[in-house]
C-alpha positions as CSV (number, residue, x, y, z in Angstrom):
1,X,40.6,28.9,-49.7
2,X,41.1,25.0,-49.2
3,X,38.4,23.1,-49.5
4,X,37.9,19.7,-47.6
5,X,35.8,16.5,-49.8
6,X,34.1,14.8,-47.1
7,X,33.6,11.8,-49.7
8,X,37.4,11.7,-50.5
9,X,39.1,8.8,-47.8
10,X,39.6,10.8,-44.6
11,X,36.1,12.2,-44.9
12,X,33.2,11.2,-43.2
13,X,31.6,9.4,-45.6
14,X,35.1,7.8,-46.6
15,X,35.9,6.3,-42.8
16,X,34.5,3.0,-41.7
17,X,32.2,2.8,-39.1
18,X,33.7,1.9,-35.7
19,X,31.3,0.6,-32.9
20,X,30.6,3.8,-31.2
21,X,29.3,5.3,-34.9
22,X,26.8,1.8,-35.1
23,X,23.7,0.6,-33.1
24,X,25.5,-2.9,-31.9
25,X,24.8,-5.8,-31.5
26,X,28.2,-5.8,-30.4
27,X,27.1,-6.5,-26.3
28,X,26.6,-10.2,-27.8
29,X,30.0,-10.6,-27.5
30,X,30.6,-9.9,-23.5
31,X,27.5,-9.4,-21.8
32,X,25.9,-12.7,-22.4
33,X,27.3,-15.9,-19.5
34,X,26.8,-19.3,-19.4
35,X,23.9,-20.1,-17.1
36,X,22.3,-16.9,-17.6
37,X,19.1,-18.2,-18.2
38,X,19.0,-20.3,-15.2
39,X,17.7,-18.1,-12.0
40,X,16.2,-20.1,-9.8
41,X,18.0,-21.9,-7.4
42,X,17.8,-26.0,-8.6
43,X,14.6,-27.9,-7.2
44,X,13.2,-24.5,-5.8
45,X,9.3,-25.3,-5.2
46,X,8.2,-21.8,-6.7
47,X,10.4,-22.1,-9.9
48,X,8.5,-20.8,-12.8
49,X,9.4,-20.6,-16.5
50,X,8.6,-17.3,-18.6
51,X,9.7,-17.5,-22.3
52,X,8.9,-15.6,-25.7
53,X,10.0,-13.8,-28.8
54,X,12.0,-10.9,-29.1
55,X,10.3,-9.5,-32.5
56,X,10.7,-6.3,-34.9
57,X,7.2,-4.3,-35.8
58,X,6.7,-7.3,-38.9
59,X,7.0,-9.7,-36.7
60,X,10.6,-11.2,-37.3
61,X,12.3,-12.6,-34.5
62,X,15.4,-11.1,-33.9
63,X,18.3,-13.6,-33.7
64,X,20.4,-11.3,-31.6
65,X,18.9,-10.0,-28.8
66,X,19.2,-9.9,-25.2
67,X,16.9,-9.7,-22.2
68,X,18.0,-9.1,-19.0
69,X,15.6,-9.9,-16.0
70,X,15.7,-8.8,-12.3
71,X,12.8,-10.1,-9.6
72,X,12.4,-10.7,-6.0
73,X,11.9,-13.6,-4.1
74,X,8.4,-15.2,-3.4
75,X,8.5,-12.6,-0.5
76,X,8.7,-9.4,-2.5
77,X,12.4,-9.5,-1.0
78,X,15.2,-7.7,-3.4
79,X,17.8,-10.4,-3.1
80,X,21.1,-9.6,-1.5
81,X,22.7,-12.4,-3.1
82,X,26.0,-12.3,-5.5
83,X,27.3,-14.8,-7.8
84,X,25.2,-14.7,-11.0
85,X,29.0,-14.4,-12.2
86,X,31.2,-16.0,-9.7
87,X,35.1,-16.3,-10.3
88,X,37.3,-18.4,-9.0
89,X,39.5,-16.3,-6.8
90,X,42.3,-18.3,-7.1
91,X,42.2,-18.9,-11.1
92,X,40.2,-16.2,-12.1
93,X,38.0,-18.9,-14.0
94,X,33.8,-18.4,-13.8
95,X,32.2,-20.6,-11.5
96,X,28.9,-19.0,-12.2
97,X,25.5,-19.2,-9.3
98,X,26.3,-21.9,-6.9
99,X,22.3,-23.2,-7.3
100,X,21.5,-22.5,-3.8
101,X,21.2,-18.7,-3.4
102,X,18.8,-16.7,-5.6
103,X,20.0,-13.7,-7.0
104,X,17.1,-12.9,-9.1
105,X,19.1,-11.7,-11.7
106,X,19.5,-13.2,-15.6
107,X,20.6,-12.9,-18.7
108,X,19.5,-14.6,-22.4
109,X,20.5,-14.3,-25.5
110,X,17.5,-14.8,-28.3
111,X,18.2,-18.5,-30.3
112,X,18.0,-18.0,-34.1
113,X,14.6,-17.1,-34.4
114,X,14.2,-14.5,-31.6
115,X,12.9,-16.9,-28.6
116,X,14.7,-17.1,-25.2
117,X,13.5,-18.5,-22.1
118,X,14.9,-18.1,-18.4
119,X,14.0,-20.1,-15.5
120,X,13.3,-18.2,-12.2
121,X,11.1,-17.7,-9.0
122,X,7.7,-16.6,-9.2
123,X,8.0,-12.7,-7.9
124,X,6.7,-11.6,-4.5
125,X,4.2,-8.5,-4.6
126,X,6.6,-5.1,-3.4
127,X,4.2,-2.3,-1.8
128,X,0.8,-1.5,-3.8
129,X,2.1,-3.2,-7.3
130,X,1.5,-6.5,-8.5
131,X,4.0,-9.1,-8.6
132,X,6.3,-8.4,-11.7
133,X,9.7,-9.3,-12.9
134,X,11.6,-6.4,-14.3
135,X,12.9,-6.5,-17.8
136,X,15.6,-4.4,-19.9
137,X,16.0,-5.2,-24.1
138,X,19.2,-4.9,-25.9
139,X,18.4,-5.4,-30.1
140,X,19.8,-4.6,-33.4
141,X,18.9,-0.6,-33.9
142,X,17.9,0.4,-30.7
143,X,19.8,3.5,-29.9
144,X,19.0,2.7,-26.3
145,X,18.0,-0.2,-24.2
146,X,14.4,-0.7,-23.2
147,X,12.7,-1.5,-20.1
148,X,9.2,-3.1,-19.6
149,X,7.7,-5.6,-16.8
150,X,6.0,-9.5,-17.2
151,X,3.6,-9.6,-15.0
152,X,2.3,-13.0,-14.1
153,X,-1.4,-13.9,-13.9
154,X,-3.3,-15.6,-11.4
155,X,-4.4,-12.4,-8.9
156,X,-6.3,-10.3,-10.9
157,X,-7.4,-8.1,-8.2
158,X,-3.9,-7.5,-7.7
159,X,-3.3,-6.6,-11.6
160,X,-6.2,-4.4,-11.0
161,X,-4.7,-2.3,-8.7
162,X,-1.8,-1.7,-9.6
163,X,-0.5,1.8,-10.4
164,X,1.3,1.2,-13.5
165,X,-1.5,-1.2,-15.1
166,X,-4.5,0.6,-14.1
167,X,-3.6,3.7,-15.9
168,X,-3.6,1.8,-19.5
169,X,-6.1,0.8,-21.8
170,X,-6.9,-2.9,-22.2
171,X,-4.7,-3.3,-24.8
172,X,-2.1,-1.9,-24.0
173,X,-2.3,-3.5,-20.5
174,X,-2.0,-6.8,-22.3
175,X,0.9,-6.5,-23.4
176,X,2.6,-6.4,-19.9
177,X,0.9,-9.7,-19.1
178,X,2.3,-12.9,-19.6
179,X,0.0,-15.8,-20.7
180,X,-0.5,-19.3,-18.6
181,X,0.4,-21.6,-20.6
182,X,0.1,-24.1,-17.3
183,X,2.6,-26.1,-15.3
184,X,4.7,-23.0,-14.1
185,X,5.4,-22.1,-17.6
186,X,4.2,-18.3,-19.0
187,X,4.8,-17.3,-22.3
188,X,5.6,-13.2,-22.5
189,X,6.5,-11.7,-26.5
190,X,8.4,-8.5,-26.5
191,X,7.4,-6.6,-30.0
192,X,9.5,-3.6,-30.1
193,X,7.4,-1.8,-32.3
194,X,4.6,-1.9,-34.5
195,X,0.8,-3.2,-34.1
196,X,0.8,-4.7,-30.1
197,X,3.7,-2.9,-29.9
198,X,5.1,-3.8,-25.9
199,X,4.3,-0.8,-23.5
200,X,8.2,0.2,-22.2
201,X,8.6,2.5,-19.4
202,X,11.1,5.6,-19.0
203,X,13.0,5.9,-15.9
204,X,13.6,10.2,-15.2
């Protein structure tokens, strides 16, 4: 009978890892683009500023991450709009948003110690929820990427009633929220785990 050593070199424990055996963070290398960061179209009146941390359940930031947002306009509308990454057709080179449409689309990479920011329009209410922007996490050991929602304060009826927040405890709530820090800027931490952990939703 032969015998296999799964220490030996061609075993499993002898191969190194490629990326589909490891949890990232190897999207840092294509996913993030210049200008990412910078929704709104330049000068827009409703232009609001949300930033944070991305942190692990002690609190770390995480220098790595990524956030991508999505939002409609002031209206509620979904935007139709392409050309968060615009090429050049005739060199192929990216040309990025042209700063006049709003695509309501972004994309940040966390600075060294896990905060990242993103300039965008403040969200229109959609149907019987309150006005949120749409959130998906990419970080060192997730598996999987998470999704959650900032909601911004200011109509608390509105963050009364709405489906998803009503069902949660005060808490928990909370941590869906972004604070007001004043002058159009909101300040929204996404803890992936531990005490305060952010609520994150599963799509079925």
């Amino acid at each position: 009978m032969t015998t296999i050593d799964e220490r030996g070199p061609s075993g499993p424990q002898g191969v190194l890892p490629t990326p589909s055996h490891t949890v990232g963070p190897f999207y840092g290398h294509a996913l993030p683009f210049r200008g990412g960061e910078e929704i709104a179209p330049r000068g827009h009146p409703d232009t609001v500023t949300v930033h944070g941390h991305v942190v692990d359940g002690a609190g770390r930031g995480l220098p790595d991450a990524l956030v991508e947002l999505w939002g409609p306009d002031p209206e509620g509308a979904l935007p139709t709009a392409d050309g968060s990454m615009r090429r050049d057709p005739a060199t192929g080179g990216f040309l990025g948003r042209n700063g006049v449409e709003f695509t309501g689309f972004g994309r940040v990479q966390t600075d060294a110690d896990g905060h990242w920011y993103a300039r965008t329009l403040r969200p229109g209410a959609r149907g019987r929820s309150a006005p949120y922007v749409s959130v998906c996490v990419f970080a060192r050991g997730l598996l999987a990427h998470l999704f959650t929602r900032i909601y911004l304060p200011g109509d608390e009826a509105a963050l009364a009633a709405d489906p998803l927040l009503s069902r949660l405890d005060a808490d928990r709530r909370a941590t869906l929220v972004a604070r007001d820090e004043g002058h159009g800027t909101y300040r929204f931490d996404i803890r992936l785990q531990g005490e305060g952990e952010t609520v994150f939703l599963e799509f079925q």
